[in-house]
C-alpha positions as YAML, in Angstrom:
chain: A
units: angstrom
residues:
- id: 1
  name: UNK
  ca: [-3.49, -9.92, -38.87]
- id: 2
  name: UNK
  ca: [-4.22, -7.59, -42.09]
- id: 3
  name: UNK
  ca: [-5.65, -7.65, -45.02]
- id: 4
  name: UNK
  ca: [-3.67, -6.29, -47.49]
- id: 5
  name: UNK
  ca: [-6.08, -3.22, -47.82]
- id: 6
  name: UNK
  ca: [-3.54, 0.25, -47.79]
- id: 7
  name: UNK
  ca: [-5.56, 2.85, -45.34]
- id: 8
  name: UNK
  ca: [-3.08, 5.41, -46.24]
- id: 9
  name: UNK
  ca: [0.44, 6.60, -47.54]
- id: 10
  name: UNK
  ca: [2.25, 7.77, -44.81]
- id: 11
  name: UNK
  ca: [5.62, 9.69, -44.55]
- id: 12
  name: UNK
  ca: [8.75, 8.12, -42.94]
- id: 13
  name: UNK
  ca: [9.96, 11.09, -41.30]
- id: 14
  name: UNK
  ca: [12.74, 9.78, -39.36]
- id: 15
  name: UNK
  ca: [15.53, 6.65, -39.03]
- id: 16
  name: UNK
  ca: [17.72, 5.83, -36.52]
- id: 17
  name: UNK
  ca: [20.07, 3.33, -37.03]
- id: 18
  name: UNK
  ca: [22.28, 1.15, -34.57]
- id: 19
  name: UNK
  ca: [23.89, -1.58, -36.62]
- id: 20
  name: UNK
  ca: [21.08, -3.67, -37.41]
- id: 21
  name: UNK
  ca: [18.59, -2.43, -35.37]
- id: 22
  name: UNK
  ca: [15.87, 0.78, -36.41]
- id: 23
  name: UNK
  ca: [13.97, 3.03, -34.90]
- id: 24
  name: UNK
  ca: [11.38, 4.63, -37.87]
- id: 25
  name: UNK
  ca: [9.35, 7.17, -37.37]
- id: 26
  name: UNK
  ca: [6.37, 7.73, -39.84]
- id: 27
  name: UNK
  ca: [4.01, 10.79, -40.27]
- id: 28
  name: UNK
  ca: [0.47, 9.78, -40.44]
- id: 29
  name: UNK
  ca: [-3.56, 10.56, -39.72]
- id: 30
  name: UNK
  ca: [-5.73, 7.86, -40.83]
- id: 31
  name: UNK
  ca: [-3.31, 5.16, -38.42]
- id: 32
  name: UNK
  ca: [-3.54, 7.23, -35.81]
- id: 33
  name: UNK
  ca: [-6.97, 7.80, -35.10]
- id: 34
  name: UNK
  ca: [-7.56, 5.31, -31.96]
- id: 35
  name: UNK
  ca: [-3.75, 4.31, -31.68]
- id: 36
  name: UNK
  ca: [-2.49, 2.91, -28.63]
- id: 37
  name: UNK
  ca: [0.81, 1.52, -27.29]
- id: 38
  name: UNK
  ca: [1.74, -1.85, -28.53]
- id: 39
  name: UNK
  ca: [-0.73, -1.87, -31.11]
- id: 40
  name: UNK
  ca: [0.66, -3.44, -34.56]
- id: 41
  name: UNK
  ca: [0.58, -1.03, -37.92]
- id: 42
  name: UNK
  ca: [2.29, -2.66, -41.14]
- id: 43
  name: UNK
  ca: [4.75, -0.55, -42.87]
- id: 44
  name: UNK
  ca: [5.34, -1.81, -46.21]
- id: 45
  name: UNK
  ca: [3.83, -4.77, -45.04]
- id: 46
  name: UNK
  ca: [5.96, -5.30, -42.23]
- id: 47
  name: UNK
  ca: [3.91, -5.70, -38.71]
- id: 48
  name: UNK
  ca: [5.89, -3.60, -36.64]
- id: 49
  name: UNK
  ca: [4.46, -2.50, -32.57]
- id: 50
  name: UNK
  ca: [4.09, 1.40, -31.90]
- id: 51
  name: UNK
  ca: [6.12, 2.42, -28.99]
- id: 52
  name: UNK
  ca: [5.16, 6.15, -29.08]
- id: 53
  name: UNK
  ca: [3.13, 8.32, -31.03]
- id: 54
  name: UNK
  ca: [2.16, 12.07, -30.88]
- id: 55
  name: UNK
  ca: [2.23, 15.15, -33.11]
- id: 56
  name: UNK
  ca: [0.78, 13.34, -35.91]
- id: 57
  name: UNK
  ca: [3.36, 10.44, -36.10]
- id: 58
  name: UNK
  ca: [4.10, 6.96, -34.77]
- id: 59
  name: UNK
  ca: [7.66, 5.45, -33.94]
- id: 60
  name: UNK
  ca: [8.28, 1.30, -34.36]
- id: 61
  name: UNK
  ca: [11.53, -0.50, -33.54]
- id: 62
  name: UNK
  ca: [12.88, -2.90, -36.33]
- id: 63
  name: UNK
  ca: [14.45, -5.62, -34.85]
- id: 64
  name: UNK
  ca: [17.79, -7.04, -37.18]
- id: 65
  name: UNK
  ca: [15.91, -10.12, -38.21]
- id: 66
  name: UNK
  ca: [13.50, -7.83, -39.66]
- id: 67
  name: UNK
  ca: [15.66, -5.78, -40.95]
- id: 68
  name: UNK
  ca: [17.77, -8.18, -42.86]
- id: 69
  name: UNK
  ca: [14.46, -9.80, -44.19]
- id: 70
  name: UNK
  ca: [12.84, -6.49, -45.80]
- id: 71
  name: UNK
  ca: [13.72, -3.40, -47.44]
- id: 72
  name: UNK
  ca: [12.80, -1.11, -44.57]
- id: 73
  name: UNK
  ca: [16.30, -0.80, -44.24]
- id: 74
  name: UNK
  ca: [16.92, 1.09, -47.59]
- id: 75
  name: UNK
  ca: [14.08, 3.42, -46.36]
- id: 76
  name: UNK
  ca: [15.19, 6.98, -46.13]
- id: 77
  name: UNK
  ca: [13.39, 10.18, -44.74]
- id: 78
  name: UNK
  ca: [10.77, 11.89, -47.05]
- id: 79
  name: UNK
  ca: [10.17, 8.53, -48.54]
- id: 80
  name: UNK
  ca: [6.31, 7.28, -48.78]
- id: 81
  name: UNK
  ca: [5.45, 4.01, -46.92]
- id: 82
  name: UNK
  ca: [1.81, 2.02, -47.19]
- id: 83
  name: UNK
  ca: [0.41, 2.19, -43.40]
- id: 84
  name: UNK
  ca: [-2.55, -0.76, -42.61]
- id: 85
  name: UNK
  ca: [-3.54, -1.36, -39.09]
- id: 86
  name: UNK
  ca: [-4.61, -4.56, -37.67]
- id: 87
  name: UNK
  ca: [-7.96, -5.69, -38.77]
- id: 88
  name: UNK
  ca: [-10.84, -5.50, -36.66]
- id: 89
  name: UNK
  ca: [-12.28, -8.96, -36.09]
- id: 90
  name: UNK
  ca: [-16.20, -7.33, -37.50]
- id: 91
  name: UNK
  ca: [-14.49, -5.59, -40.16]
- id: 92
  name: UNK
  ca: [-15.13, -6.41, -43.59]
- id: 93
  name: UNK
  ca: [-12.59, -8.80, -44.93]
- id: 94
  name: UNK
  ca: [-11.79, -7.32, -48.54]
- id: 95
  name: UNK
  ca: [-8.33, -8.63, -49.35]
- id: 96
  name: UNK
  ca: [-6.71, -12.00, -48.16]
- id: 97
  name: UNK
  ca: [-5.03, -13.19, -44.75]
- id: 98
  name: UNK
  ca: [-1.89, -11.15, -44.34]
- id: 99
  name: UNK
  ca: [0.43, -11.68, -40.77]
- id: 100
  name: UNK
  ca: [2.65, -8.59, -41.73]
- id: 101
  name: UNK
  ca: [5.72, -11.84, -41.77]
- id: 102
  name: UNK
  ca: [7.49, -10.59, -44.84]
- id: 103
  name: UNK
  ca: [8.93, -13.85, -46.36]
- id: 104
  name: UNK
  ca: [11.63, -11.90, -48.80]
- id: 105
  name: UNK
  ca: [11.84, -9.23, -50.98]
- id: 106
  name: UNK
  ca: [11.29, -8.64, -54.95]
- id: 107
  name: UNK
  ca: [13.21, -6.40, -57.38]
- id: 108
  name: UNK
  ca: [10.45, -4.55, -60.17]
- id: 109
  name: UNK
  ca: [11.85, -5.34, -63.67]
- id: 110
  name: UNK
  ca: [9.86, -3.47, -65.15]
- id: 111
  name: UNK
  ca: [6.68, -1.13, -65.73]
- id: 112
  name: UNK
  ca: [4.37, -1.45, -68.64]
- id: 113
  name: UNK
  ca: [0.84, 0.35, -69.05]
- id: 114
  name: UNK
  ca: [-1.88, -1.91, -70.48]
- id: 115
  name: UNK
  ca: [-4.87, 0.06, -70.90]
- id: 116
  name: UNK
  ca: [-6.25, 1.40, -67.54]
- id: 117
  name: UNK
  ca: [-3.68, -0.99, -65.80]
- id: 118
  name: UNK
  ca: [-0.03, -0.86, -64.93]
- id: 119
  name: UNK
  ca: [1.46, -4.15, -65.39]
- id: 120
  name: UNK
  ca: [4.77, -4.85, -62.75]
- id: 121
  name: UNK
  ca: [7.33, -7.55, -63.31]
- id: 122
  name: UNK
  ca: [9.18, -8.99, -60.62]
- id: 123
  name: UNK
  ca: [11.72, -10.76, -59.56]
- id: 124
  name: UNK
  ca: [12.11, -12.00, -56.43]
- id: 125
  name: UNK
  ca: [15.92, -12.39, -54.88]
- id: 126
  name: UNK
  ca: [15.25, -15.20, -52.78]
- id: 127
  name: UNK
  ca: [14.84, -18.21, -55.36]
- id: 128
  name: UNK
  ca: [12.49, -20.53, -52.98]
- id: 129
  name: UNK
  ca: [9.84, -17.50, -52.92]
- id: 130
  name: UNK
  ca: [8.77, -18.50, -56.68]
- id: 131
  name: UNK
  ca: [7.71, -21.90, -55.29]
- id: 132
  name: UNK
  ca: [4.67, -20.38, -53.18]
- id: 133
  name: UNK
  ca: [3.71, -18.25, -56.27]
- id: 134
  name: UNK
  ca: [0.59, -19.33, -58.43]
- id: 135
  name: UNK
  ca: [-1.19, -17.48, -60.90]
- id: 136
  name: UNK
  ca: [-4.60, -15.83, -60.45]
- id: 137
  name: UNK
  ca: [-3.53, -16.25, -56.44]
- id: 138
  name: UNK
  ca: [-2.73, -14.18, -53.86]
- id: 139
  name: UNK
  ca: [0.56, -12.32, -52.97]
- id: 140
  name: UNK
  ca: [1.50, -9.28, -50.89]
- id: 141
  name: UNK
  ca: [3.44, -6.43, -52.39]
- id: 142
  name: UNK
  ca: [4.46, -3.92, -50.16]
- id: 143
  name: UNK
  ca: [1.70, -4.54, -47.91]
- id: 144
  name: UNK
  ca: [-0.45, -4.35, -50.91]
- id: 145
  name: UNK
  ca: [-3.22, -8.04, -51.39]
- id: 146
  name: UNK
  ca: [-2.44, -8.46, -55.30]
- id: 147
  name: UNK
  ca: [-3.33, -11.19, -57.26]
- id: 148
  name: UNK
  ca: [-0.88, -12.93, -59.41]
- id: 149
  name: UNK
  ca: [-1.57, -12.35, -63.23]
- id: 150
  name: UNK
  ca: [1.04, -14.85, -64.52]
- id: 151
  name: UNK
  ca: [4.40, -16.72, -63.03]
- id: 152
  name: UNK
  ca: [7.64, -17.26, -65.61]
- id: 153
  name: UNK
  ca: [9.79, -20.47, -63.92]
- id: 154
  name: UNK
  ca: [12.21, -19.84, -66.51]
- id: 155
  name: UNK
  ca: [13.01, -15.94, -65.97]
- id: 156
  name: UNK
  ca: [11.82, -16.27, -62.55]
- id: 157
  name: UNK
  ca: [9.77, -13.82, -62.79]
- id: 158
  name: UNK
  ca: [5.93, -13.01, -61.83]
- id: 159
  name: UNK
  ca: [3.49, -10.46, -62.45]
- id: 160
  name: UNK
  ca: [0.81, -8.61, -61.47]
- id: 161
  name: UNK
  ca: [-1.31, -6.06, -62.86]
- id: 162
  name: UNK
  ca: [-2.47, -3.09, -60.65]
- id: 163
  name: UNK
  ca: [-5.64, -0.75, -60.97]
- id: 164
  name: UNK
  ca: [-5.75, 3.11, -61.32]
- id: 165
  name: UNK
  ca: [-7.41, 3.39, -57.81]
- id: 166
  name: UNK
  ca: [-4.75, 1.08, -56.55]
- id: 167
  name: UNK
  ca: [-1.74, 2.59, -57.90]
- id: 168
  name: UNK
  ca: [-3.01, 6.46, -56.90]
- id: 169
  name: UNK
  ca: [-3.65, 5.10, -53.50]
- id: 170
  name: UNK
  ca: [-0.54, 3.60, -52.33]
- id: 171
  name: UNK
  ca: [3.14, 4.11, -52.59]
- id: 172
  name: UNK
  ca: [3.06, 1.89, -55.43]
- id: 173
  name: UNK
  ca: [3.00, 5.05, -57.33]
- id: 174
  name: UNK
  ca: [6.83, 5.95, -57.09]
- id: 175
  name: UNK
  ca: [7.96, 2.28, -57.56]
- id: 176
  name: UNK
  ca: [10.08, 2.22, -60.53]
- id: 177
  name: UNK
  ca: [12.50, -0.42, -62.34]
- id: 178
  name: UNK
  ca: [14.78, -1.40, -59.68]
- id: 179
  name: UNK
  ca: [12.89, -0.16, -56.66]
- id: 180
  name: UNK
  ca: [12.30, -3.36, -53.95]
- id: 181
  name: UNK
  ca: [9.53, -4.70, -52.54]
- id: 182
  name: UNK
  ca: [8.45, -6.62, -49.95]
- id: 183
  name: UNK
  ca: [7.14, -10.04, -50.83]
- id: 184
  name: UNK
  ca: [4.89, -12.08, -48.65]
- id: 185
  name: UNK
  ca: [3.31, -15.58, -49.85]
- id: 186
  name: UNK
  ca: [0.14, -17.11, -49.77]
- id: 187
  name: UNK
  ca: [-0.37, -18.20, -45.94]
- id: 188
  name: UNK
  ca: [-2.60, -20.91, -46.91]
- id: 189
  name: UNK
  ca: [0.75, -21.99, -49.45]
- id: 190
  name: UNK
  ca: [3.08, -21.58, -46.76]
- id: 191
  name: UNK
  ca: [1.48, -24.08, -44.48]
- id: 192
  name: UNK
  ca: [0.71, -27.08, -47.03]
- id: 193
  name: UNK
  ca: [4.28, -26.21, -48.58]
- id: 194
  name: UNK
  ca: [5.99, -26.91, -45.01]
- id: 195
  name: UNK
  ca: [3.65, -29.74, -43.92]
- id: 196
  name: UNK
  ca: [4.59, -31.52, -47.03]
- id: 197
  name: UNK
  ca: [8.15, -30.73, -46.75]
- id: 198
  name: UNK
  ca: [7.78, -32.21, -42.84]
- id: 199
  name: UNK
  ca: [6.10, -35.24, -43.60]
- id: 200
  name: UNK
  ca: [8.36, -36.24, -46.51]
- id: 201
  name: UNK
  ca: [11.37, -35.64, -44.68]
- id: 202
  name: UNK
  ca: [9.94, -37.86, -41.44]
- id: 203
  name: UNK
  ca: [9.00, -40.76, -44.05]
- id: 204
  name: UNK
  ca: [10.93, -43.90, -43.93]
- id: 205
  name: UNK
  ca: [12.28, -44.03, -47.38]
- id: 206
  name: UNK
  ca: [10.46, -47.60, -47.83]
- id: 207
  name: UNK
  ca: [7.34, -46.03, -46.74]
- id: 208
  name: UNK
  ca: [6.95, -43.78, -49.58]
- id: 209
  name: UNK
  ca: [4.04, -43.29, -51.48]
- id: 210
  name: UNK
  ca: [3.30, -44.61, -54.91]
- id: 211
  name: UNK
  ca: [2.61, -48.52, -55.89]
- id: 212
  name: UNK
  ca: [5.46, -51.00, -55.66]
- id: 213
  name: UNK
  ca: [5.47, -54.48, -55.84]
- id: 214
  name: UNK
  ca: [5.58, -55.16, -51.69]
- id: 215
  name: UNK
  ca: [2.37, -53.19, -51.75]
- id: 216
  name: UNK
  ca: [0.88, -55.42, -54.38]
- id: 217
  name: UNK
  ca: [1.96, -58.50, -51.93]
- id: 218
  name: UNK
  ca: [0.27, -57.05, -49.19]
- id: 219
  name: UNK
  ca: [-2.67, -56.83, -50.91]
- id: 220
  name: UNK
  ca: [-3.06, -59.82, -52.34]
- id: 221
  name: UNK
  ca: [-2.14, -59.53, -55.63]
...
C-alpha cells in the first residue's frame, strides 16, 4: 500500500523487452536506502517487486497484464519516473489509500497556468474510468494522490489542479499535451461501485427495489 506521496524522481536507466514482458531498471537514492529483495516500489504508480538492486539502481519485472494496463511500456531510457515505496504502517498517512493497481491510463489535453497553479485536463481512454471520478475526491496520477478539481461527462474529461511544490517535485514537470498517465480510482469507489454492480446483477428482477403495488399488498395497504 502507498500513499500517493512522490519520495523522489528517479531515472529509468534501462528496458528490456520480450514481447510483453519488461525488465526496467531505474536509477535512484532516496528508494534505496533500506531496500531489500521483494520489497514493492511504485513506478508511476505501478507496484512493481525489486528483484536486484546495486550501484545506485533497482530492477522490477513488468508482467504483460501490467504492461498492457499502463504506460510503462512507452517508457524509454533517460526518461524521469515518480518512485514511492510502500508505506510504513507508523508512518504518517498524508495522501489517500493507493494499492499501486493502475486501473487505466489518461491522455493530458491540456496545460493551463492559473496563478501559482498548473491546471491539467484529462482524458481518460478507458470510458468506464470517468464513472469512479468525483470532484473535490481523490485520484492517482502517475503515482501522484490529486484531488479532483472538476469532472466534464460531456467531454469526458476531468481536472485537477497541481501546486508549485508538487509539480517541481515529481515528473509531473515534463508532462505535456499528449503525454499519458497512469490513472488509478478512488479505492473506497471501486469497492461500492462493484458491490453495487454484484448485488444488482444477483437480484431477481421482481425483487428490485423501489415501491410497486405487490409491496403495497404485502403491507397492508
Amino acid at each position: 500500500m502507498f500513499t500517493g506521496l512522490i519520495e523522489e524522481v528517479g531515472r529509468l536507466s534501462r528496458v528490456e523487452s520480450r514481447g510483453e514482458a519488461l525488465l526496467l531498471t531505474v536509477s535512484a537514492r532516496k528508494v534505496l536506502e533500506d531496500v531489500k529483495l521483494g520489497d514493492s516500489i511504485a513506478v508511476n504508480g505501478v507496484c512493481l517487486t525489486v528483484v536486484s538492486f546495486g550501484g545506485g539502481s533497482f530492477s522490477a519485472d513488468v508482467m504483460p497484464e501490467t504492461y498492457r494496463h499502463t504506460n510503462l511500456k512507452h517508457l524509454k531510457p533517460g526518461e524521469p519516473v515518480n518512485l514511492e515505496r510502500a508505506m510504513l504502517a507508523g508512518g504518517r498517512f498524508g495522501g489517500h489509500i493507493v494499492q499501486g493497481h493502475v486501473d487505466g491510463t489518461a491522455t493530458i489535453v491540456s496545460r493551463t497556468p492559473e496563478a501559482n497553479a498548473v491546471v491539467f485536463r484529462l482524458r481518460p481512454e478507458q470510458a468506464h474510468l470517468m464513472r469512479l471520478v468525483v470532484p473535490q475526491g481523490s485520484i492517482t496520477l502517475d503515482g501522484i494522490s490529486l484531488t479532483v478539481v472538476s469532472v466534464d461527462r460531456t467531454s469526458g474529461t476531468l481536472t485537477v489542479s497541481i501546486i508549485p511544490h508538487t509539480l517541481g517535485e515529481t515528473a509531473l514537470a515534463h508532462k505535456q499535451p499528449g503525454d499519458t498517465v497512469n490513472v488509478e480510482n478512488d479505492i473506497l469507489g471501486k469497492y461500492i461501485d462493484h458491490l453495487l454492480h454484484e448485488r444488482h446483477q444477483s437480484q431477481p428482477a421482481a425483487a428490485a427495489p423501489g415501491l410497486t403495488e405487490a409491496k403495497l399488498r404485502e403491507f397492508g395497504f
